[in-house]
C-alpha positions as CSV (number, residue, x, y, z in Angstrom):
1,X,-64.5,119.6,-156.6
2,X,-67.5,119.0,-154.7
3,X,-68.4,122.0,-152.1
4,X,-70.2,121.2,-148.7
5,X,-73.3,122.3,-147.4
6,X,-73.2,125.1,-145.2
7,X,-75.1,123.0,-142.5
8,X,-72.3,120.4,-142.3
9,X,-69.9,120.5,-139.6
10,X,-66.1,121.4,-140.1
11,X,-63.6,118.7,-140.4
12,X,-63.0,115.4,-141.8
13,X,-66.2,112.7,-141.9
14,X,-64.3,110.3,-139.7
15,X,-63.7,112.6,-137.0
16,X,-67.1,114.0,-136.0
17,X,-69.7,111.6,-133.8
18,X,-72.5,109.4,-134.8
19,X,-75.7,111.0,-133.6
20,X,-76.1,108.3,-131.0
21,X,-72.8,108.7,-129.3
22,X,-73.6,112.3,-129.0
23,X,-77.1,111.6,-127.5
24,X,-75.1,108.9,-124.9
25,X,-72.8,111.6,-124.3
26,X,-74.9,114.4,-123.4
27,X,-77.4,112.0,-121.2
28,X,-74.3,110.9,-119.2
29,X,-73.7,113.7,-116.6
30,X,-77.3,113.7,-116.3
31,X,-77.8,109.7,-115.2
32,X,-74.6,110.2,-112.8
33,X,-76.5,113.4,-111.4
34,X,-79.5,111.5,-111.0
35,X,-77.7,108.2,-109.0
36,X,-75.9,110.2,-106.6
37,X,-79.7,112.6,-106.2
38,X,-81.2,108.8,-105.6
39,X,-78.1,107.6,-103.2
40,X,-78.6,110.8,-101.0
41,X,-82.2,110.4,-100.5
42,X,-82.1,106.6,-99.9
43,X,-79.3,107.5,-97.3
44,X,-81.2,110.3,-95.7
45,X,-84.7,107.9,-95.9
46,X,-82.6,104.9,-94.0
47,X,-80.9,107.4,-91.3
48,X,-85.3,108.8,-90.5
49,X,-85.7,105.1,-90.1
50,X,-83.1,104.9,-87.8
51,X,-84.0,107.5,-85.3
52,X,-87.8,106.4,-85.5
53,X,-86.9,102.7,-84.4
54,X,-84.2,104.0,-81.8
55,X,-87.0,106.8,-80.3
56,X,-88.6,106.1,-77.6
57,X,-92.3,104.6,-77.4
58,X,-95.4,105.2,-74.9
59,X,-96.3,102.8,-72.6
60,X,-99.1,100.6,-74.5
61,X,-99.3,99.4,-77.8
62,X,-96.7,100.5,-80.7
63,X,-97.5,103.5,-82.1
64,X,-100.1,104.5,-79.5
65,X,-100.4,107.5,-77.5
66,X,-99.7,107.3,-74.3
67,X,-103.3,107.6,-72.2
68,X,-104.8,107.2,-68.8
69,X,-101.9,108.0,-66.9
70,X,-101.8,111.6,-65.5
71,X,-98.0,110.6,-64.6
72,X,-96.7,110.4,-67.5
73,X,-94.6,113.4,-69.9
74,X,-97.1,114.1,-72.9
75,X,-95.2,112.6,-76.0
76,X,-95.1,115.0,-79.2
77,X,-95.2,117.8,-77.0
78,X,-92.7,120.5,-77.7
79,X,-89.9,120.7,-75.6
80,X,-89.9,120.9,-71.9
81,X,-93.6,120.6,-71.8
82,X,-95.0,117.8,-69.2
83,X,-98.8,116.8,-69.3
84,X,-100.3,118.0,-66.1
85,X,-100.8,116.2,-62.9
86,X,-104.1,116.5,-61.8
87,X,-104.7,117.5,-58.2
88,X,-105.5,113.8,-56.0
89,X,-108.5,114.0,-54.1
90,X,-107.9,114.8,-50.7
91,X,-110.8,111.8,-49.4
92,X,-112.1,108.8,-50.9
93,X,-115.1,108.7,-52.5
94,X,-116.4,105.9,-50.9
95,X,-115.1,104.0,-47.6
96,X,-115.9,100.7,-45.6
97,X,-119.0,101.4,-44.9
98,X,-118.6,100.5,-41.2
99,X,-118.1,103.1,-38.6
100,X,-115.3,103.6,-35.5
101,X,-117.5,105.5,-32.2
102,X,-115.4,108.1,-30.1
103,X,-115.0,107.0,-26.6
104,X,-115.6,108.1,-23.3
105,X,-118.4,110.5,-22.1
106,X,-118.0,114.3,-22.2
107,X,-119.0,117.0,-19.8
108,X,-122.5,118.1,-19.7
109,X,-122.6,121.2,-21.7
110,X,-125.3,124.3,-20.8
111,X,-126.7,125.7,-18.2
112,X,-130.4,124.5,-17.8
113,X,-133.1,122.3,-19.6
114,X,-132.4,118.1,-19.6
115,X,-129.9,116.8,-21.8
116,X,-130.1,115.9,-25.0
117,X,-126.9,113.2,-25.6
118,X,-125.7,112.5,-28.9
119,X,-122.7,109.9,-30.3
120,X,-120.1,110.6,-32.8
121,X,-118.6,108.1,-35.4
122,X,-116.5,108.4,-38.3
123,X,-116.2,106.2,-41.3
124,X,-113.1,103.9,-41.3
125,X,-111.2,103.7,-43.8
126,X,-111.0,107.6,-44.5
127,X,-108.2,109.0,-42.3
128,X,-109.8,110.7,-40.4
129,X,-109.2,110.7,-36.7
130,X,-112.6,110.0,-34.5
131,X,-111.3,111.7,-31.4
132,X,-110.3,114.8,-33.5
133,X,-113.8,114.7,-35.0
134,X,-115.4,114.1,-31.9
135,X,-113.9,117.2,-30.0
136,X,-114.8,119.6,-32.8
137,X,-118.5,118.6,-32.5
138,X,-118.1,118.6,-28.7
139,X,-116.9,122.7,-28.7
140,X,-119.6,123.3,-31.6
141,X,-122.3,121.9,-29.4
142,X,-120.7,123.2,-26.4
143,X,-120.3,126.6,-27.8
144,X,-122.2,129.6,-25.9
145,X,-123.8,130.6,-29.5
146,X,-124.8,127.9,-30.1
147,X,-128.2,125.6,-29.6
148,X,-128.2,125.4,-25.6
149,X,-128.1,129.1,-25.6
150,X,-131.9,128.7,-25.0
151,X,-131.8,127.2,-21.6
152,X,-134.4,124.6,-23.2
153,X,-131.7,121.9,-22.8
154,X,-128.3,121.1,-22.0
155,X,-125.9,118.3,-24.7
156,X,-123.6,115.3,-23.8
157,X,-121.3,113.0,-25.9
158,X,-121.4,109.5,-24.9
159,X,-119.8,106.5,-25.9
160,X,-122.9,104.0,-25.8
161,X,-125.5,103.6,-29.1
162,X,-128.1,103.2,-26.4
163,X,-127.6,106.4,-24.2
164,X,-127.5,108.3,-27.3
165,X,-130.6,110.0,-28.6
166,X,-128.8,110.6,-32.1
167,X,-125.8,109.9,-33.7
168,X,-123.7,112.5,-35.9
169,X,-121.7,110.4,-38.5
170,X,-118.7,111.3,-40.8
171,X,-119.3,109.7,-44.1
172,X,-117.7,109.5,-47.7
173,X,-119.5,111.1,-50.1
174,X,-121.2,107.7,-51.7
175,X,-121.4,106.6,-48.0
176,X,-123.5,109.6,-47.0
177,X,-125.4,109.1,-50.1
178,X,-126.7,105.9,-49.4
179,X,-127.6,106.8,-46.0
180,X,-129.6,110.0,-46.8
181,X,-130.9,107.9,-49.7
182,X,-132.7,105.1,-46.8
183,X,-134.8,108.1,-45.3
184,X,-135.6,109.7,-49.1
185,X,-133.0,112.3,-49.5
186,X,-131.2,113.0,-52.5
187,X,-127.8,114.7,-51.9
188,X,-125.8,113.3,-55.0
189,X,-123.3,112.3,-52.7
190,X,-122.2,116.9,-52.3
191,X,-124.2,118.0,-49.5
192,X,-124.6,117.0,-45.6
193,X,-128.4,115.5,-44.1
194,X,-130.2,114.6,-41.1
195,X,-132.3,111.8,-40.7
196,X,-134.3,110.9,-36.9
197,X,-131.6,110.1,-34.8
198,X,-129.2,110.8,-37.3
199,X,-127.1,113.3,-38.3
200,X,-124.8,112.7,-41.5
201,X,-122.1,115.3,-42.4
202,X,-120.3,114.9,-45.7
203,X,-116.5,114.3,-45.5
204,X,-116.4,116.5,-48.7
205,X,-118.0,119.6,-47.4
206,X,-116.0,118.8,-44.3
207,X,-112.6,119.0,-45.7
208,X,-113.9,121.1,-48.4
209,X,-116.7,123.5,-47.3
210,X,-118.0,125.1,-50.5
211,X,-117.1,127.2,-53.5
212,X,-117.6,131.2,-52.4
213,X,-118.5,130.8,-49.0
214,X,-116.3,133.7,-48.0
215,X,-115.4,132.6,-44.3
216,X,-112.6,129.7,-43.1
217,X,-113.2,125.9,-43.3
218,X,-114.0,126.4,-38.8
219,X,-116.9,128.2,-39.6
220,X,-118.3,126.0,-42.4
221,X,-117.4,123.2,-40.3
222,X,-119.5,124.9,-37.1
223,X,-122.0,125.9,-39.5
224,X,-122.9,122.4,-40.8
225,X,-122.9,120.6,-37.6
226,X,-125.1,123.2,-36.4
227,X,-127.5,123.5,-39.2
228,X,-127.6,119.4,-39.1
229,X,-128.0,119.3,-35.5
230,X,-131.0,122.4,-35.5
231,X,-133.4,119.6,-37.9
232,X,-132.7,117.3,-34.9
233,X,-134.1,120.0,-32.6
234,X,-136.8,120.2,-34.5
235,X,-135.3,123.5,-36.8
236,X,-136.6,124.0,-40.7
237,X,-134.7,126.1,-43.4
238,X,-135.0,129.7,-43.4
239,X,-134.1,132.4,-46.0
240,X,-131.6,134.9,-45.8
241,X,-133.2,138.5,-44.2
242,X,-131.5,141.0,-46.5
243,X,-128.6,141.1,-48.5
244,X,-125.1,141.5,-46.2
245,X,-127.2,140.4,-43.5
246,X,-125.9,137.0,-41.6
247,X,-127.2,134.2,-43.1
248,X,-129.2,132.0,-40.7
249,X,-127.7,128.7,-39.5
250,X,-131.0,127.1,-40.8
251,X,-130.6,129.0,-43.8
252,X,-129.2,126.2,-46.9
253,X,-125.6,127.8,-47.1
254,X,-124.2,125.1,-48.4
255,X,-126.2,125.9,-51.9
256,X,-125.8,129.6,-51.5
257,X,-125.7,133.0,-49.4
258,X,-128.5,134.5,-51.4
259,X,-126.5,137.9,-50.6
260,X,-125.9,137.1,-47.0
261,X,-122.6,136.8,-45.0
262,X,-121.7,133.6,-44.3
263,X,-123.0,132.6,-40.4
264,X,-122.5,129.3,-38.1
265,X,-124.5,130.0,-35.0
266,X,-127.8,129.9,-34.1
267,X,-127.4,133.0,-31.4
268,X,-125.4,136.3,-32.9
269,X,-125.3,138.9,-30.1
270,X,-127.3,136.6,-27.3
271,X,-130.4,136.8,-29.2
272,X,-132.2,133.8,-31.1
273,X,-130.8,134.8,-34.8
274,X,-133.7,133.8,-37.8
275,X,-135.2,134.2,-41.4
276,X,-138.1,133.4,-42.7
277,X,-139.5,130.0,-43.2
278,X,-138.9,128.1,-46.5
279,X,-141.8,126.1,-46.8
280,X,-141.8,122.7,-48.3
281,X,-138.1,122.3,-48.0
């Protein structure tokens, strides 16, 4: 009788599996596991396709970020978040360069002294009105606080570039610029100048005023035209007198308080209001 090993396996020769059956076998379930692994992902990879081609793009080039246009919703932003819309400028930075004159004459404003006449004209092309314009420089000028308060002299609108003996404009910022520029100022197109015969206010600062100024738009408004109009009558710049004092109307407000309280008028409580000089300025 021949005895088996103790290593063989039970049962008959014929009925047990060649060793490379057995190794088919077992790497079956493994192969299927592995297909239906690969047939997922390729199904989940095509679907990804799918909802990047069906998305939608920003405006340009494929692929691109949308740019240069404040009106558009930020893409990739999380949701319900919108890129800001920036504030528009209330004026144009630069207009026609041509200028529309108030009409008519006004009343003769103070009480003694000859008269000084000036002419008002506002760039075109900036919507602003030229009567509206003309009448707030009228009352400023007109105002008992204000330059004819001396009795040295008395003011007049008029229509006519030849009856005038200066002219106060209302000019863009580049506009303004260039103008100051032709007598050697530098403003970089922010603040308000005076040249002979001409007075150029700064439709920024006009519809603006300045950061801090502490007081309403009126008095900046009144402040400017007044400061502008005192170099035409032959004012310089003056410093501010004391901390929480008024600043004087030739003081440079428009730059800074320096610790005064913002001030449009030349006359505060029927007396000639000053600081001292600023030379050189």
């Amino acid at each position: 009788m021949t005895s088996s090993s103790p290593c063989d396996p039970p049962g008959p020769p014929s009925h047990r599996p060649s060793p490379r059956s057995l190794s088919r076998d077992r790497r079956l379930p493994a192969l299927l596991r592995d297909r239906r692994a690969l047939g997922i992902g390729l199904a989940l990879l095509l679907a990804a396709a799918a909802v990047v081609t069906l998305a939608p793009r920003p405006y340009g080039q494929a692929g691109e970020p949308p740019t240069g246009d404040p009106g558009r919703a930020a893409y990739g932003a999380a949701a319900g978040e919108h890129e800001q819309r920036p504030t528009r400028s209330p004026y144009p930075r630069e207009g026609t360069g041509s200028f529309d004159a108030a009409t008519g004459d006004s009343p003769v404003r103070g009480t003694a002294g000859p008269v000084r006449r000036y002419r008002v004209a506002v760039e075109s092309g900036t919507g602003q009105d030229v009567a509206a314009f003309a009448a707030t420089v009228d009352e400023v000028l007109g105002d008992p606080r204000g330059w004819t308060a001396s009795e040295e002299f008395r003011v007049q609108r008029v229509a006519e570039a030849d009856d005038a003996d200066f002219t106060v404009y209302l000019a863009t910022p580049d506009t303004s610029e260039r103008m100051c520029a032709e007598g050697g100022l530098s403003t970089e197109g922010y603040t308000s100048c005076r040249l002979p015969g001409r007075v150029i206010i700064n439709l920024a600062r006009w519809l603006e005023a300045v950061p801090d100024y502490g007081a309403p738009l009126e008095i900046y408004r009144a402040y400017v035209i007044n400061h502008e109009v005192g170099h035409e009558f032959g004012g310089e710049h003056q410093a501010c007198p004391a901390p929480g004092e008024p600043a004087p109307v030739m003081q440079q407000q428009t730059y800074g308080l320096d610790g005064c309280v913002a001030n449009a008028w030349p006359y505060v409580d029927g007396s000639r209001y000053e600081g001292k000089l600023v030379p050189g300025i």
